[in-house]
C-alpha positions as CSV (number, residue, x, y, z in Angstrom):
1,X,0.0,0.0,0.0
2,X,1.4,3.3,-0.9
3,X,2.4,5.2,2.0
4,X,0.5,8.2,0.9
5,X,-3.1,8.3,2.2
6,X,-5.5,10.8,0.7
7,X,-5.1,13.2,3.6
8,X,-5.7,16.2,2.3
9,X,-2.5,18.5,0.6
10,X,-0.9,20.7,3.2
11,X,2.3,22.6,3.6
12,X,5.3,22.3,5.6
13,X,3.5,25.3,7.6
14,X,1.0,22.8,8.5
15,X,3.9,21.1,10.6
16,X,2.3,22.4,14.1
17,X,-0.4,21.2,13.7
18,X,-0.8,17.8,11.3
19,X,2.8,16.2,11.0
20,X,1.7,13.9,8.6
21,X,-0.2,16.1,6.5
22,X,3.0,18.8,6.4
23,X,5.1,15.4,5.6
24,X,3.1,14.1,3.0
25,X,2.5,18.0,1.0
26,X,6.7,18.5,1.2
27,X,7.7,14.5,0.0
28,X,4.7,15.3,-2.9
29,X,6.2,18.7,-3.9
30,X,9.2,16.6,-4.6
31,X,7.6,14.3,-6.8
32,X,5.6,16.4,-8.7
33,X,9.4,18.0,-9.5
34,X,10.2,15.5,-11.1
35,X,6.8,14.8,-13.3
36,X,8.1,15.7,-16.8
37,X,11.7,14.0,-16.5
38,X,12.6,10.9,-18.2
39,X,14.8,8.4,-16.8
40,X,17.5,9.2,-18.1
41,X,17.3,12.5,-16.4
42,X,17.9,11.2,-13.0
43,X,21.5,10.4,-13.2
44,X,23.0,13.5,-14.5
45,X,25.6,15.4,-12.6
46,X,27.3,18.2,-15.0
47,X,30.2,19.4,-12.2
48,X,31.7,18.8,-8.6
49,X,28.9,20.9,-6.6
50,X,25.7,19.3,-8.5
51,X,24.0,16.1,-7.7
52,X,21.4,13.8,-9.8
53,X,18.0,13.9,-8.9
54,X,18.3,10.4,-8.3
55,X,20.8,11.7,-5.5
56,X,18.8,14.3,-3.9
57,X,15.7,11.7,-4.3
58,X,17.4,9.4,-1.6
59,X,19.5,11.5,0.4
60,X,16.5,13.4,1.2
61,X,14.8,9.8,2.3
62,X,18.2,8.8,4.2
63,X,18.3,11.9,6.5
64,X,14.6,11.1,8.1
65,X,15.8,7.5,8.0
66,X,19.1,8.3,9.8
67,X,18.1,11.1,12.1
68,X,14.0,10.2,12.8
69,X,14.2,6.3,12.7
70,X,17.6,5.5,14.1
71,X,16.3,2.9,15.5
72,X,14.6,1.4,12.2
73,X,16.2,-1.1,10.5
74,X,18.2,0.6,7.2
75,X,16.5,0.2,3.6
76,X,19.8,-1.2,2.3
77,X,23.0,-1.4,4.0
78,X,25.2,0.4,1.9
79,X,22.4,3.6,1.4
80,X,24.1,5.2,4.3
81,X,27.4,5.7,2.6
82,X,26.0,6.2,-0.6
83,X,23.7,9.1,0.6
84,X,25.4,10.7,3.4
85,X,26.2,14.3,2.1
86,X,28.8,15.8,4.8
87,X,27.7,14.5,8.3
88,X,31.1,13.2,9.3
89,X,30.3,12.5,12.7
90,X,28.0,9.9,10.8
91,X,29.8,7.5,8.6
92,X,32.2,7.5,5.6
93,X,30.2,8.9,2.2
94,X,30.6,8.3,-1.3
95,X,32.5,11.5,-2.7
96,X,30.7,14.2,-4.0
97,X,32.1,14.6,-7.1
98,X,31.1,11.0,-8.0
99,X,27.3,10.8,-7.5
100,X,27.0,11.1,-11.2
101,X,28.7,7.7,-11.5
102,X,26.0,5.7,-9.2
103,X,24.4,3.8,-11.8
104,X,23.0,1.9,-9.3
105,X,20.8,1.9,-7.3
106,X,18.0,2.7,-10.0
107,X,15.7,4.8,-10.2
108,X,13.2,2.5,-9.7
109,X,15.0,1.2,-6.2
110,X,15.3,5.0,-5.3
111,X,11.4,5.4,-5.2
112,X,11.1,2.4,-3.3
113,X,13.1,3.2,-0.7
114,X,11.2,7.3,-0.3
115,X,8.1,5.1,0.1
116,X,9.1,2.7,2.5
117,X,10.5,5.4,4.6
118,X,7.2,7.4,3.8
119,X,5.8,4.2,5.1
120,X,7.8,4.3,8.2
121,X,7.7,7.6,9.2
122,X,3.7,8.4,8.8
123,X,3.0,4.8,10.5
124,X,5.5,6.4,13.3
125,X,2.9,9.7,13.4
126,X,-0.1,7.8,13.3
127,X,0.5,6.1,16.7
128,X,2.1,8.7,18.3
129,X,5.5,7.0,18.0
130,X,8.0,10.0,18.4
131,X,9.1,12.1,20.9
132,X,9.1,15.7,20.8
133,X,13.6,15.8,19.9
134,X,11.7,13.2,17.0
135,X,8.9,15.7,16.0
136,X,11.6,18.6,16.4
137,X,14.2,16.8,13.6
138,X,11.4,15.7,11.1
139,X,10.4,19.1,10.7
140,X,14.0,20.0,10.0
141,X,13.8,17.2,7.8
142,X,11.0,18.4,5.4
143,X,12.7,22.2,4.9
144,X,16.1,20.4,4.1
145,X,14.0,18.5,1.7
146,X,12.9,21.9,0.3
147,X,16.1,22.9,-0.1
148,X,17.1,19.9,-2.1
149,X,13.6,20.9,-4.4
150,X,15.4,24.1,-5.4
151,X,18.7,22.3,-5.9
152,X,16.9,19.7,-8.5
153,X,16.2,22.7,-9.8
154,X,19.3,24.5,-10.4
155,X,21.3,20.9,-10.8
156,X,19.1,20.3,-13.3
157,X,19.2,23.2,-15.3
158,X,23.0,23.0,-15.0
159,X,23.3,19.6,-16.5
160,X,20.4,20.7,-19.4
161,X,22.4,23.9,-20.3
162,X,25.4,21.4,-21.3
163,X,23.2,18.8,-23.7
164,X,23.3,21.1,-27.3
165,X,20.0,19.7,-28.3
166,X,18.5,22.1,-25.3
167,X,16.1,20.3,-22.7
168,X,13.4,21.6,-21.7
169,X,12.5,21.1,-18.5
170,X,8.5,22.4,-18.5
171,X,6.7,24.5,-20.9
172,X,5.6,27.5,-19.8
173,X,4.0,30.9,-21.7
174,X,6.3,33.8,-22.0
175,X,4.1,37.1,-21.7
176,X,5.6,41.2,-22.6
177,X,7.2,42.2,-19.5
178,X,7.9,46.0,-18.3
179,X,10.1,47.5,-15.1
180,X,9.5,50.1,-13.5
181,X,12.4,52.8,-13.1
182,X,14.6,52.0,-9.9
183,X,14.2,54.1,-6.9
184,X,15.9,54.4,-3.8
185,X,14.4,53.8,-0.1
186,X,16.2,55.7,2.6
187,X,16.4,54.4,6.0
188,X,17.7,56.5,8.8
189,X,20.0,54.0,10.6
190,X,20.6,53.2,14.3
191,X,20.7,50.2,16.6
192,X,18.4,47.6,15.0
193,X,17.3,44.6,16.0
194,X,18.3,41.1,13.7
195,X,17.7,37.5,13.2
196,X,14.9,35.5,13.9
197,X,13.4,35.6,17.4
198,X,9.5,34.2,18.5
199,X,7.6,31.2,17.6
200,X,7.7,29.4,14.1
201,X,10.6,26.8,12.5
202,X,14.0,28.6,11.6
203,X,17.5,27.2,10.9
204,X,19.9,27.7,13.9
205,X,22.2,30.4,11.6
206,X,19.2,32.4,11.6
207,X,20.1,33.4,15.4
208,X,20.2,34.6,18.3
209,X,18.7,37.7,17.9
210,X,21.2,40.7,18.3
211,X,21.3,44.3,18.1
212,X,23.4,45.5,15.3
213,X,24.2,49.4,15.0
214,X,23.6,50.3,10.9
215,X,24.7,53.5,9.5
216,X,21.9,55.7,7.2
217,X,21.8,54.0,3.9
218,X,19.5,54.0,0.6
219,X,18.4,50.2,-0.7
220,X,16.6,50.2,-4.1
221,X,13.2,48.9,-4.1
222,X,13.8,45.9,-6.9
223,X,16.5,44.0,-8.3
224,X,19.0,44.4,-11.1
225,X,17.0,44.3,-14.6
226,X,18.9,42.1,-17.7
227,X,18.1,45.6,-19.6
228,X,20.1,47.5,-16.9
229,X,23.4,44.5,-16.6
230,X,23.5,44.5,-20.4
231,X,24.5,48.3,-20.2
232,X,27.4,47.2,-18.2
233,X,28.6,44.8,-20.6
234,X,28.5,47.0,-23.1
235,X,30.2,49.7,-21.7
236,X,33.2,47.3,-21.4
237,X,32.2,45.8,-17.7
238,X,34.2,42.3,-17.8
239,X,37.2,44.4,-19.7
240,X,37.5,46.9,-16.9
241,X,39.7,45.8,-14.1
242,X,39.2,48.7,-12.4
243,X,35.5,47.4,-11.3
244,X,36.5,44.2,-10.0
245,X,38.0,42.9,-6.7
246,X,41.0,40.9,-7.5
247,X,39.8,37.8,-6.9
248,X,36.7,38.5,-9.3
249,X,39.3,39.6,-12.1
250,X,40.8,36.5,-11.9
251,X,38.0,34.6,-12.4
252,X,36.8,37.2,-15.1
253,X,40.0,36.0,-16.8
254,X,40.3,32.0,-15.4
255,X,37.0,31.3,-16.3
256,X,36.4,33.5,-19.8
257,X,33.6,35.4,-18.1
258,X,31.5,37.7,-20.5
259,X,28.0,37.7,-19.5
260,X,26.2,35.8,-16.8
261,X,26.0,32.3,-16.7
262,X,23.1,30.3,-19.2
263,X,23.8,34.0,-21.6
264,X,24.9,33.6,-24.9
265,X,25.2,35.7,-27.9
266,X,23.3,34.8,-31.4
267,X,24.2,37.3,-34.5
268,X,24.5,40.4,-32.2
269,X,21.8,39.2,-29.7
270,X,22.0,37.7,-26.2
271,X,19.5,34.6,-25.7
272,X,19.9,32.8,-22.5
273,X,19.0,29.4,-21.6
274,X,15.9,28.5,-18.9
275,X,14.3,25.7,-17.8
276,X,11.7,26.3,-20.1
277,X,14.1,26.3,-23.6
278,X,16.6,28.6,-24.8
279,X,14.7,32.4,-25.1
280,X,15.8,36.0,-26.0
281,X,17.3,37.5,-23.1
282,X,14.2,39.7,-21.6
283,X,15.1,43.2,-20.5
284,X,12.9,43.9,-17.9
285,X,13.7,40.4,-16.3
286,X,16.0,40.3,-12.6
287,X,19.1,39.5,-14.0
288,X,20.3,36.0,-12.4
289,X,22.9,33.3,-12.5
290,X,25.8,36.3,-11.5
291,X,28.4,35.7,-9.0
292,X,29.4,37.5,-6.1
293,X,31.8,39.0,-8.2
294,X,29.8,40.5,-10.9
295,X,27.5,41.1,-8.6
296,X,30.2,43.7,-6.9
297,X,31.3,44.4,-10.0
298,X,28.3,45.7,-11.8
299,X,27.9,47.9,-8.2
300,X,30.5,49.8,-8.5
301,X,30.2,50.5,-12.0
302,X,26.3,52.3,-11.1
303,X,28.3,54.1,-8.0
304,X,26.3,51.7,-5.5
305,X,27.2,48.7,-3.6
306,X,25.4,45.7,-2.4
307,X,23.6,46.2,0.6
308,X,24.9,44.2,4.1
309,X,22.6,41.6,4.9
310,X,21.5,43.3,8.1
311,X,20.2,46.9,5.8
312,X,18.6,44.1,3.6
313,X,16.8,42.7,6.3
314,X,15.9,45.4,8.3
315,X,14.3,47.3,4.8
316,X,12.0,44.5,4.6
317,X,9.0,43.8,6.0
318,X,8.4,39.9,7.3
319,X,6.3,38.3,5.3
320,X,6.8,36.7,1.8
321,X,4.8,38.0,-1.1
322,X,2.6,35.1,-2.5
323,X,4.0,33.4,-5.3
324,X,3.2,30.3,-7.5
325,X,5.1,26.9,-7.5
326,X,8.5,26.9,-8.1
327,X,8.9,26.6,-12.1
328,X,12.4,28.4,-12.2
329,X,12.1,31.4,-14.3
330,X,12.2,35.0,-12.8
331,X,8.9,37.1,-12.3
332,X,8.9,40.4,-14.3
333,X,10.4,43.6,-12.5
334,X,7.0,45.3,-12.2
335,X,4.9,42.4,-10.9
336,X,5.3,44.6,-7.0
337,X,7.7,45.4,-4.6
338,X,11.1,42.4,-4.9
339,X,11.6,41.6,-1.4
340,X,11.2,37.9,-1.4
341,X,11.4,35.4,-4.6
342,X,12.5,36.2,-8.2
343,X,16.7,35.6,-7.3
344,X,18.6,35.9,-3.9
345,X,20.6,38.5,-3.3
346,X,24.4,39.2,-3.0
347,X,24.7,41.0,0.3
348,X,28.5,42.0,1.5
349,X,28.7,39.9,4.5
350,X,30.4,37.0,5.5
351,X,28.6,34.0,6.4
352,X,29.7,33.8,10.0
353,X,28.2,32.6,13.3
354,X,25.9,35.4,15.3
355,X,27.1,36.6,18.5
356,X,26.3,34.0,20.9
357,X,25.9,31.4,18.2
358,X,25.8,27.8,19.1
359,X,25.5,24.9,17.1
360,X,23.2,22.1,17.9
361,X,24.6,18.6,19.8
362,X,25.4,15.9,17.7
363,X,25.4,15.4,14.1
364,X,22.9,17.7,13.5
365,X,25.2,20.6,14.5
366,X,27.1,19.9,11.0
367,X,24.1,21.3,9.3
368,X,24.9,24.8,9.1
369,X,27.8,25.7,11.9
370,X,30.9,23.9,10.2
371,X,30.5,26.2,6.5
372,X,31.1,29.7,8.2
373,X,34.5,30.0,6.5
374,X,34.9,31.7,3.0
375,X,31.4,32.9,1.8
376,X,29.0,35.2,1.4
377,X,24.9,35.6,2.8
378,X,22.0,36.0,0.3
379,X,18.9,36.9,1.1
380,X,15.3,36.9,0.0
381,X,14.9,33.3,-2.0
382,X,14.8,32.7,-5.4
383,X,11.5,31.6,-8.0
384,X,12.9,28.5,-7.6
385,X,12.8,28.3,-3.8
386,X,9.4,26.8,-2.5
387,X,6.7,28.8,-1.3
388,X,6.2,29.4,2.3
389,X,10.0,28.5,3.1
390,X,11.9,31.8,3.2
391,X,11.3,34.9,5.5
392,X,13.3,37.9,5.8
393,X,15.7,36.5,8.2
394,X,16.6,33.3,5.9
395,X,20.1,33.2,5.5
396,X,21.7,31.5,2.8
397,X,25.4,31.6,1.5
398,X,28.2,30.5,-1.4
399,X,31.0,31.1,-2.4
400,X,31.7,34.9,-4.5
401,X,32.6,33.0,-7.9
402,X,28.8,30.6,-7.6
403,X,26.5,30.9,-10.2
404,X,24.6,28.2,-11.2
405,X,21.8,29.3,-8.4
406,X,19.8,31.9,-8.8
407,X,21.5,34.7,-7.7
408,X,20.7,38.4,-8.8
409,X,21.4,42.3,-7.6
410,X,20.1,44.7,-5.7
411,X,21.5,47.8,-5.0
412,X,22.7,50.2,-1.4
413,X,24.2,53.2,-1.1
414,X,25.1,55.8,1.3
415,X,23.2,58.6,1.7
């Protein structure tokens, strides 16, 4: 019997109060990801820092059975190794830049192993099986699966962008767009309070809470446009080294860099590929798929900089605007204000711990605590980040020269 009852569809917001139903919506969101792939689809890993949807598939299923059902016995023996991402304090894992290799197990195997822990895990709910530290780690467990939705999303279009023939992922109707002209939104500065604090899930980088002190600065009200980023470029932006930090100019120079990633030019004009085919490049679109470093780059050459994430957060209010399924393509620049959605946003701070941060005991404290070294936050969530997940104090973070997510611009400056 399928491990899915017809309980009616929730949302990981749901969690609170109906576990199962919350568990059920999130693990169906995943499948429904994967609707119009082939199976051929599910093995395909196009560089170091991607994994197959067959990988995120069952890692996603090993973490509830590692960390909910420790006591359970495991699907398959070897699973564990094969779909451990980076919990050391776990076991050995398969190395990253291999997944692409794992042939086997199949696809097929793969969605029998989600449903048996499905199985497991809803059979665990229905009797009142788990203890609160349980209830408290599978609720962890479906927004990690929510961040592996978005990454089947970027992975994916990553390994599509290198087949020549052009995948496309889902159809979807491309409509005239328009932006709005940019303006700026003054706040006054002063000791400001930042990171999550009250009731509701969050990850534990999100706090403590803390006072911060911020200096008056101006924040645009929406992101970067393609129109706007195509004026760099052509004003000689990835020839001028005087607009780059150093490490950005030598990856402008390493990596061949003239436009952002998925961009390409056709007879004199730039067409860039999507999840939905290969498409002019739309003007009026939030540029996306831009490093760190371009991202800095294209600042300084419109006399701004990119906002800290603490002026990003406090600008904002708390709530994300409403927004339709994740499909992975960018909502136009004058479809209302950009605080949440369309791409994250390159802020200037360093992913590090908050004062009084601890990490959690055991191998959950791996989850976030042991990357704050060498990167930078973003803020606000992508179109390909589910609905519901973010909120203004969601920190995420990569490395500057990153692209293959959907990163974008948006623009400080002092007053």
């Amino acid at each position: 019997m399928d491990a899915r009852s017809s309980r009616p569809h929730g949302s990981v917001g749901d969690f609170a109060r109906d576990p199962a139903r919350a568990f059920e919506a999130v693990r169906g969101d995943t499948d429904r990801l994967c609707e119009t792939l082939e199976v051929e689809d599910y093995g395909l890993q196009s560089m170091p820092d991607a994994s197959p949807v067959k990988w995120h598939l069952a890692h996603t299923s090993w973490f509830f059975e590692t960390f909910v059902l420790p006591d359970a016995e495991p699907f398959h023996p070897r699973f564990g190794y094969l779909f451990n991402s980076y919990y050391e304090t776990v076991g050995r894992m398969h190395p990253r830049p291999e997944r692409g290799l794992l042939s086997r197990p199949t696809v097929a195997e793969v969605r029998r192993y989600r449903s048996h822990v499905d199985a497991l895990v809803l059979a665990r709910l229905d009797s009142g099986a788990l203890a609160p530290e349980q209830l408290a780690t599978l609720e962890l467990g479906l927004h990690h699966e929510q961040q592996h939705q978005e990454l089947i999303l970027t992975d994916l279009k990553h390994a599509f962008s290198k087949n020549a023939m052009h995948p496309v992922y889902r159809q979807r109707a491309r409509s005239d767009t328009t932006s709005r002209p940019l303006r700026w939104i003054g706040h006054g500065g002063g000791i400001e309070r930042v990171g999550f604090e009250g009731d509701g899930f969050h990850f534990d980088n999100e706090g403590p809470a803390h006072d911060v002190l911020l200096h008056p600065f101006e924040i645009a009200d929406r992101k970067v446009t393609c129109g706007e980023y195509l004026e760099f470029m052509r004003d000689g932006g990835y020839e001028r080294a005087d607009l780059w930090l150093s490490a950005g100019w030598a990856a402008v120079n390493e990596r061949a860099w003239r436009a952002p990633l998925y961009w390409e030019e056709r007879e004199g004009q730039w067409w860039a590929f999507t999840l939905h085919g290969m498409h002019p490049v739309d003007p009026n679109e939030p540029v996306c798929h831009v490093s760190l470093f371009e991202a800095d780059a294209y600042a300084r050459w419109a006399g701004a900089r990119l906002p800290t994430e603490f002026e990003w957060e406090r600008s904002l209010g708390t709530e994300p605007i409403p927004r339709e399924d994740a499909t992975g393509h960018p909502r136009p620049a004058d479809a209302g204000p950009q605080a949440f959605g369309d791409t994250w946003v390159w802020t200037s701070s360093a992913y590090a711990p908050f004062p009084g941060y601890q990490p959690p005991p055991g191998a959950l404290g791996e989850y976030n605590g042991k990357f704050m070294c060498s990167q930078l936050v973003l803020r606000g969530g992508s179109c390909a980040t589910p609905r519901g997940h973010v909120r203004s104090t969601y920190r995420n973070f990569f490395y500057p020269p990153d692209r293959w997510q959907f990163t974008g611009i948006q623009l400080a400056r002092d007053p």
